[in-house]
matplotlib code that plots the C-alpha trace (Angstrom):
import matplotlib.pyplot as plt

x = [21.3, 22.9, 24.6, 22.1, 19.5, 21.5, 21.7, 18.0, 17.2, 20.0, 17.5, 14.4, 15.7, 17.4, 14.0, 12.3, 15.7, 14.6, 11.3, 12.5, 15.0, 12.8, 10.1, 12.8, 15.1, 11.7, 10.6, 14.2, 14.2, 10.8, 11.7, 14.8, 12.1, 9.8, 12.2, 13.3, 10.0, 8.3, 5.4, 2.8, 2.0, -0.3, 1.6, 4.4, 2.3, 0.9, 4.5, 4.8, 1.1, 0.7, 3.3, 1.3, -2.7, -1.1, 0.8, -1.7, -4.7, -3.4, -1.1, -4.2, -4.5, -1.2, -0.7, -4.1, -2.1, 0.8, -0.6, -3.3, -0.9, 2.7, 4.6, 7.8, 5.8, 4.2, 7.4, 9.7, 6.6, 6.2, 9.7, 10.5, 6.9, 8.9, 12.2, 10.5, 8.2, 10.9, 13.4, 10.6, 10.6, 14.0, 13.2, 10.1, 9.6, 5.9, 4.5, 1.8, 4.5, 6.1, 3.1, 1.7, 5.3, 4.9, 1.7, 2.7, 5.4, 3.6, 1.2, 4.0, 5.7, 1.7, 2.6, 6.2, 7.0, 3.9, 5.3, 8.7, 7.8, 5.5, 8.5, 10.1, 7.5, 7.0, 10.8, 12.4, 12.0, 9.2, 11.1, 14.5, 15.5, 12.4, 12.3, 16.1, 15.0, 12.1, 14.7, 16.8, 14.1, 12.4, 15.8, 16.6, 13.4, 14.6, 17.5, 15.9, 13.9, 17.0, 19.7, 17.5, 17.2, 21.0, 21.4, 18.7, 20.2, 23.5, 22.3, 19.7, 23.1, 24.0, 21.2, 17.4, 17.1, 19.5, 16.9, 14.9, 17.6, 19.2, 16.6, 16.9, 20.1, 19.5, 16.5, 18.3, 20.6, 18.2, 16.0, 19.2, 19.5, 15.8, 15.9, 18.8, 17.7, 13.7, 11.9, 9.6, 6.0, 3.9, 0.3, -2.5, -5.4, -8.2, -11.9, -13.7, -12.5, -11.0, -13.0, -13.2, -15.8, -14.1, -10.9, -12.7, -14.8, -11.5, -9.1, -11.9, -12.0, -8.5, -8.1, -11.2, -10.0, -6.5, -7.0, -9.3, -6.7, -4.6, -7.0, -6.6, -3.4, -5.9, -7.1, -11.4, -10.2, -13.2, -14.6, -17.5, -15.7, -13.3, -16.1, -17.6, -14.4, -14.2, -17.9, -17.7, -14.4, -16.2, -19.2, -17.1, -15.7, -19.1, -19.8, -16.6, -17.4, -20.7, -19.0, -16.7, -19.1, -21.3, -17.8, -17.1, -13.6, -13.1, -10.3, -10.3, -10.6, -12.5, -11.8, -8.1, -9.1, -10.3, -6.1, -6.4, -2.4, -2.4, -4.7, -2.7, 0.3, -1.3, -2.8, 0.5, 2.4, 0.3, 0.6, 4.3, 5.1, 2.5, 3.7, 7.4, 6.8, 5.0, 7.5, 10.1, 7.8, 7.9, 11.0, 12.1, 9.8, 11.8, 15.0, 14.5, 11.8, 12.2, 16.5, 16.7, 19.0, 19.1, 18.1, 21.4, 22.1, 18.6, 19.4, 22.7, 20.8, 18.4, 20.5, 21.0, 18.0, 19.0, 20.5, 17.6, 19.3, 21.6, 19.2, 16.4, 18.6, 21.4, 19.9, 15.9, 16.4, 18.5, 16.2, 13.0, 15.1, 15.5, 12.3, 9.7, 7.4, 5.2, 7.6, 10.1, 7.1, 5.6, 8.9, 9.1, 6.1, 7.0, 10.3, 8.5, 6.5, 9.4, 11.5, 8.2, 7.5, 11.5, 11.0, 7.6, 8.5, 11.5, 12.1, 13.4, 17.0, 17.3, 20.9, 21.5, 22.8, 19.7, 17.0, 20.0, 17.9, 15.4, 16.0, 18.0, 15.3, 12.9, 15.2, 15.3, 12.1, 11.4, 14.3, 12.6, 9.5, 9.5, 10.6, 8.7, 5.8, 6.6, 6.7, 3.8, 1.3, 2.4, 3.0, 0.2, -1.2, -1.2, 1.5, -1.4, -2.9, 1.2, 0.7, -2.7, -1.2, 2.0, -0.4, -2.6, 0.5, 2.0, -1.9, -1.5, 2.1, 0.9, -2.3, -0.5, 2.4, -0.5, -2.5, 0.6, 1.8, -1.6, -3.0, 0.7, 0.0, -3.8, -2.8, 0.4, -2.3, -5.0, -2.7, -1.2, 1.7, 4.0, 6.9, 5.1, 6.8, 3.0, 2.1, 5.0, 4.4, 0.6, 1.6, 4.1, 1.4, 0.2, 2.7, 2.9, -1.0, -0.1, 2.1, 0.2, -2.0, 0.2, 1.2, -2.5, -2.5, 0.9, -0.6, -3.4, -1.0, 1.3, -1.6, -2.9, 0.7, 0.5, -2.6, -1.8, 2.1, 4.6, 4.1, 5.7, 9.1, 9.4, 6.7, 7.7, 6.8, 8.7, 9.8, 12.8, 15.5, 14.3, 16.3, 13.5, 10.2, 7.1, 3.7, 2.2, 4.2, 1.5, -1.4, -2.3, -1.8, 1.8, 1.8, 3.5, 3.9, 7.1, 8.6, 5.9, 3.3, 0.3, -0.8, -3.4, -7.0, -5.5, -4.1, -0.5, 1.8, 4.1, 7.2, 10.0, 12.9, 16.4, 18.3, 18.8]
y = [-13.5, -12.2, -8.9, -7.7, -8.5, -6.8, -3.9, -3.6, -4.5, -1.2, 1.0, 0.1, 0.3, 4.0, 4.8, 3.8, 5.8, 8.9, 9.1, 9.0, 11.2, 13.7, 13.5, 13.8, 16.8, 18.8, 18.4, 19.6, 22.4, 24.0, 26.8, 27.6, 28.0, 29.9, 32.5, 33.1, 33.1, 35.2, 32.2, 32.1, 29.5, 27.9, 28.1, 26.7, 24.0, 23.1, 22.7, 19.3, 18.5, 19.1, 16.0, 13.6, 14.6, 13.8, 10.5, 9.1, 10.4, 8.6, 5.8, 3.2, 4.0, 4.3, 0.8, -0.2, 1.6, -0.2, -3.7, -2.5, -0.1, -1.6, -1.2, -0.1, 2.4, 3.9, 3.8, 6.2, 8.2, 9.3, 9.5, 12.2, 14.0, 13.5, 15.4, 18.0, 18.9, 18.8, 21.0, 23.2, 23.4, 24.2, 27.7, 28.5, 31.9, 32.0, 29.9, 28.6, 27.3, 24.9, 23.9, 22.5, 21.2, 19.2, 17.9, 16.6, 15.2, 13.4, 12.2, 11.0, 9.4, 7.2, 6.3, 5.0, 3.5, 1.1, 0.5, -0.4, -2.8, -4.7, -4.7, -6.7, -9.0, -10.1, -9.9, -12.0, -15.7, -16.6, -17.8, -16.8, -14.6, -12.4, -12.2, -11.2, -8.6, -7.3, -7.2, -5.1, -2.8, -2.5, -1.6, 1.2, 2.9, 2.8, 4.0, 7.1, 8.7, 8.5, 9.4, 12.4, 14.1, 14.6, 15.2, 17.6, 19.2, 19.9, 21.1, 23.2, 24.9, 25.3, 26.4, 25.5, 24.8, 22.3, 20.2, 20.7, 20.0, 17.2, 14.6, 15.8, 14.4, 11.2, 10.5, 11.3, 8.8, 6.5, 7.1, 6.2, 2.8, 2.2, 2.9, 0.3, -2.9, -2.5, -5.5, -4.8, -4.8, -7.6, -6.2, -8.8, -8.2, -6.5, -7.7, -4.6, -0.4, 0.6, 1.3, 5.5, 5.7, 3.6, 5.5, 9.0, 7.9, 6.1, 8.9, 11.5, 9.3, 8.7, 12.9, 13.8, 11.4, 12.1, 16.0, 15.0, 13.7, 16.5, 18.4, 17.1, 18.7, 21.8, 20.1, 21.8, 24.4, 23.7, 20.5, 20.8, 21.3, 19.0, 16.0, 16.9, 16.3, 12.9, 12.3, 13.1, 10.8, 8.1, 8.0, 8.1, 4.7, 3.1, 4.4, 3.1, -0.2, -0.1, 0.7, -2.1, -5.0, -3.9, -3.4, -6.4, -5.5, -3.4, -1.1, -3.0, -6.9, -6.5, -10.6, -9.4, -8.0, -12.0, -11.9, -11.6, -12.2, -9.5, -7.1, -7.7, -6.6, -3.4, -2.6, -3.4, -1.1, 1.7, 1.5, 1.1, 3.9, 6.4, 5.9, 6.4, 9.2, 10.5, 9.9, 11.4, 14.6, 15.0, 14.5, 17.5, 19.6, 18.6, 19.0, 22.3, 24.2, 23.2, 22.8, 25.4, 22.9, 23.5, 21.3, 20.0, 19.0, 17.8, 15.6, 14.2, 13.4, 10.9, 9.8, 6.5, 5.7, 4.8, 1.6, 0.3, 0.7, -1.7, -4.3, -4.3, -6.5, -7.9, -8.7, -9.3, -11.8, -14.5, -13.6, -14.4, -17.5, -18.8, -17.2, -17.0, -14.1, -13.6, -13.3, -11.2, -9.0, -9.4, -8.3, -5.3, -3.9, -4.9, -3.3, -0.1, -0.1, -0.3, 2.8, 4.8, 4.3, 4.8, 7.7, 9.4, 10.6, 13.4, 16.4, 19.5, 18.8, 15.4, 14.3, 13.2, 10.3, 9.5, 9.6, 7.2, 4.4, 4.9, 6.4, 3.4, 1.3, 3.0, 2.5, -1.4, -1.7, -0.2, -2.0, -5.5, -4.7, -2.7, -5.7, -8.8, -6.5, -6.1, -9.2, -10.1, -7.3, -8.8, -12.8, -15.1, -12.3, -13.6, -11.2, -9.3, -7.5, -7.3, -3.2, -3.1, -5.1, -2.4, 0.4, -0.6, -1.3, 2.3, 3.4, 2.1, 3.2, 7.4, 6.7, 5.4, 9.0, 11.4, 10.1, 9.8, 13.1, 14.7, 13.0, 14.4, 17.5, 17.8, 16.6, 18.6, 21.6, 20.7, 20.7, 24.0, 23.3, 26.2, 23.9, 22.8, 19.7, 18.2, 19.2, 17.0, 14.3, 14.2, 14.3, 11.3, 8.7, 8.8, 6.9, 4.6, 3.5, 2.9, 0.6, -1.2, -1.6, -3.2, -5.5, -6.6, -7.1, -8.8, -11.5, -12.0, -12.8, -15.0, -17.3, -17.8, -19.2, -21.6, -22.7, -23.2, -24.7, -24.7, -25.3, -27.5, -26.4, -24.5, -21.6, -18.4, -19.7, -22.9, -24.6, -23.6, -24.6, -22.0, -18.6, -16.6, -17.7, -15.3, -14.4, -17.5, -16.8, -14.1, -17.1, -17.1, -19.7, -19.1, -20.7, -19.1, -20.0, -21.2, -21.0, -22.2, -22.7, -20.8, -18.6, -19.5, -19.3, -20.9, -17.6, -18.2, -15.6, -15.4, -13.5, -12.0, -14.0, -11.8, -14.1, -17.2]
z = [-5.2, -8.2, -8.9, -10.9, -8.1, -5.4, -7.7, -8.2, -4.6, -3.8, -6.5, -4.7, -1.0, -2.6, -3.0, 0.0, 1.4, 0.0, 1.2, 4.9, 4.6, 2.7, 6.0, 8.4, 7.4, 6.4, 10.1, 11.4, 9.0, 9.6, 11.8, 9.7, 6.7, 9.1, 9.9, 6.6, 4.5, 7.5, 7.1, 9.8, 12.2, 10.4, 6.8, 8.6, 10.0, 6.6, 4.8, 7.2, 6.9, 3.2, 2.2, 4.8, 3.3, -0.3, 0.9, 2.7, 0.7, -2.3, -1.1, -1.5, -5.2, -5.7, -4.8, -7.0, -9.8, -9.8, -10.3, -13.1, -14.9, -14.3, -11.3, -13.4, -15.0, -12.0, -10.5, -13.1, -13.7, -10.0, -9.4, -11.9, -10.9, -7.3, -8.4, -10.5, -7.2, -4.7, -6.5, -7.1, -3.1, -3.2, -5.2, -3.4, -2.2, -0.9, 1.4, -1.0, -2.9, -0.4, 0.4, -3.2, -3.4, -0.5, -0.8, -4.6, -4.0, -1.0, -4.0, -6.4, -3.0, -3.2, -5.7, -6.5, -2.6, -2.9, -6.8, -4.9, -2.8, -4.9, -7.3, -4.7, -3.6, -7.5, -8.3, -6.1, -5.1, -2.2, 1.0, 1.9, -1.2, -0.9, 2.9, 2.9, -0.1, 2.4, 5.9, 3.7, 2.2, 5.9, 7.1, 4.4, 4.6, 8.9, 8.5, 6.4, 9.0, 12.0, 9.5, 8.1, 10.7, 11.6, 7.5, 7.9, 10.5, 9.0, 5.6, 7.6, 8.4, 5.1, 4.3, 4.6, 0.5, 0.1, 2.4, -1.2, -3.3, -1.5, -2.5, -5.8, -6.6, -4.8, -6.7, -10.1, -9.2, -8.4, -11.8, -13.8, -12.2, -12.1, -15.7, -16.5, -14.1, -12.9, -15.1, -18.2, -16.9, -16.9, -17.2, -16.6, -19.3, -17.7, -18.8, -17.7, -17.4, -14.7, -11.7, -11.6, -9.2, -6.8, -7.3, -6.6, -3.8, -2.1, -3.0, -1.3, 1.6, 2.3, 2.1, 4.3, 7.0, 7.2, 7.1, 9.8, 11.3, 11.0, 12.5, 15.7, 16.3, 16.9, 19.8, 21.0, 18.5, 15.6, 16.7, 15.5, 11.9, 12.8, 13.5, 10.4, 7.9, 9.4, 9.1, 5.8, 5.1, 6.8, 5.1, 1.3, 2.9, 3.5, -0.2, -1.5, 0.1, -1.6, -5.3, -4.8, -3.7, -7.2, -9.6, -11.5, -11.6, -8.5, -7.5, -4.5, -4.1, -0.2, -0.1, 0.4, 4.0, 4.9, 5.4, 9.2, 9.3, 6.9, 8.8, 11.9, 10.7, 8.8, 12.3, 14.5, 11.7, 12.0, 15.7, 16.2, 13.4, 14.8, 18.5, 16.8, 15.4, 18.3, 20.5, 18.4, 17.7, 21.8, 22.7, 19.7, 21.2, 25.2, 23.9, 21.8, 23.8, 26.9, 27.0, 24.4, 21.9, 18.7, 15.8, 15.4, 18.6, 19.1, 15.5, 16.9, 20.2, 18.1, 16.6, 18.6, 18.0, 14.4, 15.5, 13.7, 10.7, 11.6, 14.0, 10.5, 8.0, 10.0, 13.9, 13.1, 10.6, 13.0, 15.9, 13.1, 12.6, 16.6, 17.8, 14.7, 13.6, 16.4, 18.7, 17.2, 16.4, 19.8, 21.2, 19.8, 21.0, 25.0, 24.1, 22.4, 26.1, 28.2, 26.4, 26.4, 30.1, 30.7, 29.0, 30.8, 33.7, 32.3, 34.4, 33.2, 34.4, 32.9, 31.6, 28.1, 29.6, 31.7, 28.0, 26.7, 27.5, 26.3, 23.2, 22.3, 22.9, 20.8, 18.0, 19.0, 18.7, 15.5, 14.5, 15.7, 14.5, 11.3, 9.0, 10.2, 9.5, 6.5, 5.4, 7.0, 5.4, 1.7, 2.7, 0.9, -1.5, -5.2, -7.5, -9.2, -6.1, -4.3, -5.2, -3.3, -0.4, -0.3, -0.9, 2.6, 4.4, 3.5, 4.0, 7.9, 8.6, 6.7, 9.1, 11.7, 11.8, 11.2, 14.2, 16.1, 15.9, 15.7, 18.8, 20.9, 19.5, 20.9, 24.1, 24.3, 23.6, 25.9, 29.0, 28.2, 26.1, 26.9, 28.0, 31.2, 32.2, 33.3, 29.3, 27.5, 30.0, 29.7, 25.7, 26.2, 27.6, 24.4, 21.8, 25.1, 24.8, 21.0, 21.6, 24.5, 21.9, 19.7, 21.6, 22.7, 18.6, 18.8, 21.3, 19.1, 16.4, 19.1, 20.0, 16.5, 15.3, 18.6, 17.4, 13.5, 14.9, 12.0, 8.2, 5.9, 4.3, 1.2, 2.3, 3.7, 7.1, 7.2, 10.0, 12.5, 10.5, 7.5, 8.3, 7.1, 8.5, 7.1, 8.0, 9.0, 12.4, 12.5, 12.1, 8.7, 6.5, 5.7, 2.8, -0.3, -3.9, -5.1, -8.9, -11.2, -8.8, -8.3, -5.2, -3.0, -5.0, -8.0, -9.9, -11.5, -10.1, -12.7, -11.2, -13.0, -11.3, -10.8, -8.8, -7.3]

ax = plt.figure().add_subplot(projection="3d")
ax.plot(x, y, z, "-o")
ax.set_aspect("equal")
plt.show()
């Protein structure tokens, strides 16, 4: 890989970067921002849930966007909407304002992570070089989430703004290199408009059921509203669905969905993110209202779980390259199930020392699992719909934290919250079904690519000896254009190579 590759892979991962960090110091800072602002429960509430509605409400168009308008224009566009809408958190002094701040720049992140990654997939070789590029990226956007929340907790000290302004300066720095090494776009010519009823009615859809969603974390409180929101969000889908099947150039190619390797991994994403997240969400709410630790303590006593900064581009890849795919990916869910079932049965006397283990493990898991994934959700999907496969797999992993959280949070509720041991225990079984889940999805995956056995070399999925095997562990197809040849269904690709 050359150095002007490695530079523009360091851009995009910067990016990916600031996105985690962003979620994670928020979610340590809340309460600081709470006391200060004198917000109310709810307020407070919506300052976390306002950047996740406009992520996930908008990450499927934002991935649509960058393949029909140019990924490197979507990408600096977004990214300045990002820095203008953050800092403008920074000077809030009303609730109302952090809250449109947060849900904007959850839009403008819809937009320019799905831009990123696609900028990847059609940037760098097929095989090795793009794998590697995707370990890395996986790793990065990791290492964002475990490493923001000790950041957050130490400029929460400081003081709760610079949790605004902190992102700002990152993401300046990462608009000047963007601006210097992303490639020109390469727009394919379009034979029809674009498809604005399909972009409403998904765009609606994607909002209504992920405020849905959101909802949950109310628990009985307004079921019967509650219900309604996501009856409403599911019925724009079935409309959307409808749109798209009559479009002659739809938003949304549904033929991209026949990728069962590809739907696996969206699915096993969503799983292991939102049980993650879940996890992480209960064990803040142990060690801060039931030990009475503060954030930063709390921040420093995750922190081990950001080994998966490290395990995501350095570890994952040579296991990929003993074990395969599946495996590696199957893996990570039994070890996901063991640190969650370490994990269940805390008291209210535990030592640091005994949640060691399984804090650890959590972050080996994500660390195992978080890359193969990645590759697997984009592997086999021609270069002019790589945005729309980004934006589903950002799609499942926004889906995937909302229903997480939101699903600990009812629980938590329902069996009388309060700090009752029985309450974060009953909440706790929950990222555990997750990932039991996932790794019912996993075997799925696992007996497909015993079935389909190894491909031939030169594809992402090559045989043993090719350090980066791809999604055809996960039993699709595996197969991958190379330079100058054309994706599966006959569509030149046509890549802008930046390395070798």
């Amino acid at each position: 890989m050359s150095g002007r590759a490695r530079a523009m892979l360091a851009v995009l991962c910067g990016t990916v970067f600031l996105e985690g960090i962003d979620v994670a110091m928020l979610a340590v800072a809340v309460p600081a921002i709470r006391a200060d602002l004198g917000l109310s429960t709810g307020t407070a509430a919506w300052v976390v849930s306002g950047y996740v509605l406009g992520y996930a409400g908008f990450t499927l168009l934002g991935g649509r966007a960058a393949d029909l308008l140019g990924r490197r224009r979507m990408f600096l566009l977004w990214l300045v909407v990002f820095i203008a809408f953050s800092g403008l958190g920074g000077f809030a002094t009303e609730g109302w304002m952090l809250v449109l701040s947060r849900f904007v720049t959850g839009v403008a992140a819809a937009f320019m992570t799905p831009a990123s990654l696609s900028l990847i997939t059609t940037s760098y070789q097929a095989g090795r070089q793009r794998n590697k590029a995707l370990m890395i990226y996986a790793g990065t956007s990791a290492g964002g989430f475990s490493l923001g929340l000790v950041i957050g907790g130490l400029l929460t000290e400081i003081g709760w703004r610079w949790v605004f302004f902190a992102p700002v300066v990152l993401a300046v720095l990462i608009l000047m290199g963007a601006l210097r090494l992303l490639p020109a776009d390469r727009i394919p010519p379009r034979t029809g408009g674009f498809d604005l009823p399909g972009a409403v009615t998904a765009a609606g859809a994607m909002l209504l059921l992920v405020y849905g969603i959101i909802r949950l974390e109310h628990g009985l409180a307004g079921w019967g509203f509650t219900l309604a929101v996501i009856a409403a969000g599911s019925l724009l889908i079935l409309m959307f669905v409808r749109i798209e099947r009559r479009t002659a150039v739809p938003l949304v190619r549904l033929g991209i969905l026949r990728n069962a390797a590809m739907v696996r991994a969206d699915t096993g994403m969503m799983l292991l993110f939102g049980a993650f997240f879940g996890f992480q969400f209960m064990v803040t709410l142990y060690l801060q209202e039931e030990r009475g630790w503060t954030s930063l303590q709390t921040s420093l006593a995750l922190l081990v779980a950001g080994i998966d900064v490290i395990l995501a581009p350095t570890v994952t890849p040579i296991l990929v390259n003993r074990f395969g795919t599946a495996r590696v990916i199957f893996s990570s869910f039994v070890v996901a199930v063991v640190s969650y079932a370490l994990f269940l049965p805390v008291g209210d006397d535990w030592s640091y020392l005994a949640m060691l283990p399984a804090l650890t493990l959590a972050g080996v898991a994500f660390g195992l699992g978080i890359g193969p994934m990645t590759i697997a959700a984009t592997d086999g999907v021609p270069a002019e719909e790589q945005g729309l496969a980004g934006g589903l797999l950002q799609t499942a992993m926004q889906f995937g934290g909302a229903v997480g959280i939101s699903a600990v949070t009812a629980v938590y509720g329902l069996m009388g919250g309060g700090g009752r041991m029985e309450a974060f225990r009953a909440g706790l079984v929950v990222p555990l079904v997750m990932v039991i889940a996932g790794t019912v999805v996993a075997a799925v995956g696992l007996r497909a690519d015993r079935s389909t056995g190894p491909t031939a070399p030169g594809g992402d999925s090559g045989p043993a000896g090719d350090p980066y095997q791809g999604a055809g562990a996960l039993g699709g197809t595996g197969r991958v254009a190379t330079a100058g040849e054309p994706p599966e269904g006959g569509i030149p690709s046509g890549p802008v190579r930046v390395g070798s």
